[in-house]
RODO-2510 file (C-alpha; in nm, 4 decimals, decimal comma):
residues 200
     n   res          X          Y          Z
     1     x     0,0000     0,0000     0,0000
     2     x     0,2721     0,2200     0,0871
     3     x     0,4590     0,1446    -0,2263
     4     x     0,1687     0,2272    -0,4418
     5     x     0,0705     0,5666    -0,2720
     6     x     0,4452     0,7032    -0,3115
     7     x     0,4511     0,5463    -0,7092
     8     x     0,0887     0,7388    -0,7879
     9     x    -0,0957     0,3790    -0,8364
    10     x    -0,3290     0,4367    -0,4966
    11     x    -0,4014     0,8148    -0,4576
    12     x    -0,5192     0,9481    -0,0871
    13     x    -0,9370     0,9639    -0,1140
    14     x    -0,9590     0,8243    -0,4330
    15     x    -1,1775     0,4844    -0,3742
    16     x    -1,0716     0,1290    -0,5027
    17     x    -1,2249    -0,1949    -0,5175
    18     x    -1,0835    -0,5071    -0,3557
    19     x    -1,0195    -0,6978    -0,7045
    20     x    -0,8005    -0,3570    -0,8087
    21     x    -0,5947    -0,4134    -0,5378
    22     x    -0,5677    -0,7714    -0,5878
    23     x    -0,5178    -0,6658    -0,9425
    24     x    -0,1837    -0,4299    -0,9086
    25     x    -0,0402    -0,6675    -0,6094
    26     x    -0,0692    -0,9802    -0,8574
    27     x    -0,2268    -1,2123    -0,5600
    28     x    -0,5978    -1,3224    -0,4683
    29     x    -0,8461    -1,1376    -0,3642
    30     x    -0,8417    -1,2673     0,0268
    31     x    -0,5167    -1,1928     0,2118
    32     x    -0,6070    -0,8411     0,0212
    33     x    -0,9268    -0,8649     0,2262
    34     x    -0,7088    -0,9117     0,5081
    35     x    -0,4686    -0,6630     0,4930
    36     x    -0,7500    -0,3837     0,4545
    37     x    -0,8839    -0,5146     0,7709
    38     x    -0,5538    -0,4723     0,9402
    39     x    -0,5088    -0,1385     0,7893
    40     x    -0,8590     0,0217     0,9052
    41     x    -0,7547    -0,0879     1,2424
    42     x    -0,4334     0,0813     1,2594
    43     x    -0,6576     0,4031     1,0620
    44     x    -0,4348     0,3668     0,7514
    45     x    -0,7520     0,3312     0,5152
    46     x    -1,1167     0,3796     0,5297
    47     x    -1,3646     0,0494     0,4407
    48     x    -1,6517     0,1871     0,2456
    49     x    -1,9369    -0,1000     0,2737
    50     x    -2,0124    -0,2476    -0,0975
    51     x    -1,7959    -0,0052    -0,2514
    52     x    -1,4216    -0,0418    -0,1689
    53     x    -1,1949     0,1273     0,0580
    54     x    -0,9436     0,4328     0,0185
    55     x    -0,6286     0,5557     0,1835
    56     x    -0,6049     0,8017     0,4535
    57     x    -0,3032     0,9853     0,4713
    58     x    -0,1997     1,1270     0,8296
    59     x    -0,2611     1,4636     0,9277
    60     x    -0,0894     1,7124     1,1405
    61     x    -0,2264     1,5100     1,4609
    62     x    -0,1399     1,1949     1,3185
    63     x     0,2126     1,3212     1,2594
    64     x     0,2724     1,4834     1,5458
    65     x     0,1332     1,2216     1,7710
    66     x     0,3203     0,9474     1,6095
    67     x     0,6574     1,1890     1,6061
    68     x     0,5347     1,2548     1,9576
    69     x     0,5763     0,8682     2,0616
    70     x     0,8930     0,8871     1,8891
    71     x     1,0473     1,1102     2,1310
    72     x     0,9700     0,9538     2,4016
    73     x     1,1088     0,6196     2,2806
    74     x     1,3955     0,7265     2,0374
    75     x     1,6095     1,0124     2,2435
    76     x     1,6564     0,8084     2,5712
    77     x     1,7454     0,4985     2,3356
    78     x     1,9838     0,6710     2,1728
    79     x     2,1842     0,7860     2,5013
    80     x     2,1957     0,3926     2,5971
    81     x     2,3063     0,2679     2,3213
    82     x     2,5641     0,5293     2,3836
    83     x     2,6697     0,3970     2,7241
    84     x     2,5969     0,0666     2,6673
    85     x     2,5962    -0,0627     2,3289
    86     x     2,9161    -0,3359     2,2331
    87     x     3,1873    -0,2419     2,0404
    88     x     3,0317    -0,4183     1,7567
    89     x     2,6947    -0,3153     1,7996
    90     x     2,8545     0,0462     1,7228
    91     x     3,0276    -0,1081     1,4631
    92     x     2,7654    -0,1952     1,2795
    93     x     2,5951     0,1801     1,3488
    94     x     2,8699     0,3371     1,1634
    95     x     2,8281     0,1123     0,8692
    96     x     2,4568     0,1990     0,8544
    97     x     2,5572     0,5587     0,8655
    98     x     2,8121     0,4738     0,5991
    99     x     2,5675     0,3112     0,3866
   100     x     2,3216     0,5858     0,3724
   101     x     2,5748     0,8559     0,2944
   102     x     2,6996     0,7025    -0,0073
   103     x     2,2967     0,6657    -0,0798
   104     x     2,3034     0,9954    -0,0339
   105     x     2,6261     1,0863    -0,2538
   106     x     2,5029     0,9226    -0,5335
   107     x     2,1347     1,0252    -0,5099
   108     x     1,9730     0,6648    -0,4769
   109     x     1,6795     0,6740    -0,2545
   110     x     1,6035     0,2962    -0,2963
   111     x     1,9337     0,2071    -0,0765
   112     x     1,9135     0,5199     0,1029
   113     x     1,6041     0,5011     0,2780
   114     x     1,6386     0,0824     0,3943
   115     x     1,9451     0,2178     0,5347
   116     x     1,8191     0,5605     0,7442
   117     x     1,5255     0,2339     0,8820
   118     x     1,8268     0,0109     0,9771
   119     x     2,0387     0,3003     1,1736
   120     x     1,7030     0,3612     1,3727
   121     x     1,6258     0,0019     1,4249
   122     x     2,0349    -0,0803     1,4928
   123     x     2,0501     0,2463     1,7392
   124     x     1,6616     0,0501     1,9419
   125     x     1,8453    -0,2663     1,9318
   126     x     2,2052    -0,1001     2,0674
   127     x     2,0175    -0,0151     2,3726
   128     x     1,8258    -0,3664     2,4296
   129     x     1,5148    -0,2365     2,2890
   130     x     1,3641    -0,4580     2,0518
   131     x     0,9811    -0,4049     2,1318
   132     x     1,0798    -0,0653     2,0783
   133     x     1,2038    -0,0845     1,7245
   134     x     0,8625    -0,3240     1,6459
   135     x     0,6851    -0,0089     1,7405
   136     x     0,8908     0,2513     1,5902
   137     x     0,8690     0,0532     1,2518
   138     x     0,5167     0,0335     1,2522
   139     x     0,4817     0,3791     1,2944
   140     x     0,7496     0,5189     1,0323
   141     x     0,5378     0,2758     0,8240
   142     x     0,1992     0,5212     0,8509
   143     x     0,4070     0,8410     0,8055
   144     x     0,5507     0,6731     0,4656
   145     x     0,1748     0,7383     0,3349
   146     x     0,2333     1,0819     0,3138
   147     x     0,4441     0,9931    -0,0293
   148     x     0,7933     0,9845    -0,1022
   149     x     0,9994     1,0722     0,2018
   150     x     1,2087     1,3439     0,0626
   151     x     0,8930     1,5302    -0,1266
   152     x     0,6937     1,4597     0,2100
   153     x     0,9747     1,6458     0,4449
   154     x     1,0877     1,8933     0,1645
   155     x     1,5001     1,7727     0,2577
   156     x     1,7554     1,6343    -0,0029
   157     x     1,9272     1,3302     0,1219
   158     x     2,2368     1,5110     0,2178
   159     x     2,0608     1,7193     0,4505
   160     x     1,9090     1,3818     0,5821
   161     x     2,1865     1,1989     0,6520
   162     x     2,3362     1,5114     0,7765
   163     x     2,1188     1,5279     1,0419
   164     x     2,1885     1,1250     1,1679
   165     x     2,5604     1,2013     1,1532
   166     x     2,5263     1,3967     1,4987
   167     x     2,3234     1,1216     1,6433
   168     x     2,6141     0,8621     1,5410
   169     x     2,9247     1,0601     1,6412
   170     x     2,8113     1,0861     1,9907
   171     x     2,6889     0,6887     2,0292
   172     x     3,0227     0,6301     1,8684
   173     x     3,1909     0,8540     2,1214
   174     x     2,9840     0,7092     2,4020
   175     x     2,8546     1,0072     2,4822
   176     x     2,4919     0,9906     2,6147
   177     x     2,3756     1,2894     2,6645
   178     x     2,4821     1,4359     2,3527
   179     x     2,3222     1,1277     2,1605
   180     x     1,9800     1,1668     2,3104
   181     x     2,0191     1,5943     2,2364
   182     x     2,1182     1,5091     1,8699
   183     x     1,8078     1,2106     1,8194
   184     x     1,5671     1,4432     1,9829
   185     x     1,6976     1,7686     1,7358
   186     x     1,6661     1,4919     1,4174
   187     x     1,2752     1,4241     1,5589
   188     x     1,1663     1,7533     1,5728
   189     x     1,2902     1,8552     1,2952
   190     x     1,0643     1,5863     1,1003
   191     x     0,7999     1,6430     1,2680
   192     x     0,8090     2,0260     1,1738
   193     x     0,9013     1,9232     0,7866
   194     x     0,5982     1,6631     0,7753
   195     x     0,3320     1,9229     0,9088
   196     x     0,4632     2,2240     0,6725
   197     x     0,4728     1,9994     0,4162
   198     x     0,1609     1,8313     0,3983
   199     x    -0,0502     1,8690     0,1351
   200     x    -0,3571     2,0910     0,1414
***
């Protein structure tokens, strides 16, 4: 669904049937039955009875709540996996770092962004939080609705991975309280991006 609303195939209040869906993923029409049902719950699309269903993009609440569960999760991570992440756990932060950069350098958003996921996910994990990253990937997954991340926050992805490299330098360092400033800075600047950004 995601993948269809940033390529222009599912378009935000337009309504589709079941069998189009079906139709554009290539499978039946059941676990497409079943997905919709699992994405009306989490209020990613809209059932209409006899008719179909369309997608609901967040709005500023949306965004700012989910961005808002975000900081509360992501900052305080971020300063453990500081203190106590392993040497290789770090390791393999840097190289996460290192592969979105060269993303980045040569302007290839379909490495860049699985890479930006993994930092988060690696920085979660760092810190022993692995329920966390389950719920922080869940709800990165609703923002993506808003389109293609770099149209949807108005930033190149130099400017992106500019703003991670903070983040890393002080895990890498070991340096808490610099980590959590640097996450929470990278948040709210998102956040701010997303809700200017939306379209109107």
């Amino acid at each position: 669904m995601r993948d269809g609303v940033a390529a222009g195939q599912l378009r935000p209040g337009t309504t589709y049937s079941v069998y189009q869906l079906a139709d554009l993923l290539g499978v039946s029409r059941s676990p497409v039955r079943e997905g919709l049902l699992r994405l009306a719950e989490a209020g990613l699309v809209e059932i209409r009875r006899n008719r179909g269903f369309r997608v609901l993009p967040p709005q500023a609440d949306d965004i700012e709540e989910i961005i808002g569960i975000r900081l509360a999760l992501e900052p305080p991570a971020a300063r453990h996996a500081a203190e106590h992440g392993t040497d290789e756990q770090h390791a393999t932060i840097r190289a996460a770092l290192t592969a979105m950069a060269a993303a980045a350098a040569r302007g290839d958003d379909t490495a860049f962004w699985p890479a930006d996921r993994t930092l988060h996910d690696l920085l979660l994990r760092a810190a022993g939080r692995p329920r966390t990253a389950a719920i922080v990937e869940r709800l990165r997954t609703t923002t993506a609705l808003l389109g293609h991340p770099t149209t949807a926050s108005g930033r190149t992805l130099p400017e992106i991975h500019a703003e991670h490299e903070p983040v890393v330098t002080a895990v890498l360092a070991r340096d808490g309280a610099a980590a959590e400033t640097a996450m929470r800075t990278h948040l709210e600047s998102t956040r701010n991006l997303l809700v200017a950004n939306l379209p109107h």
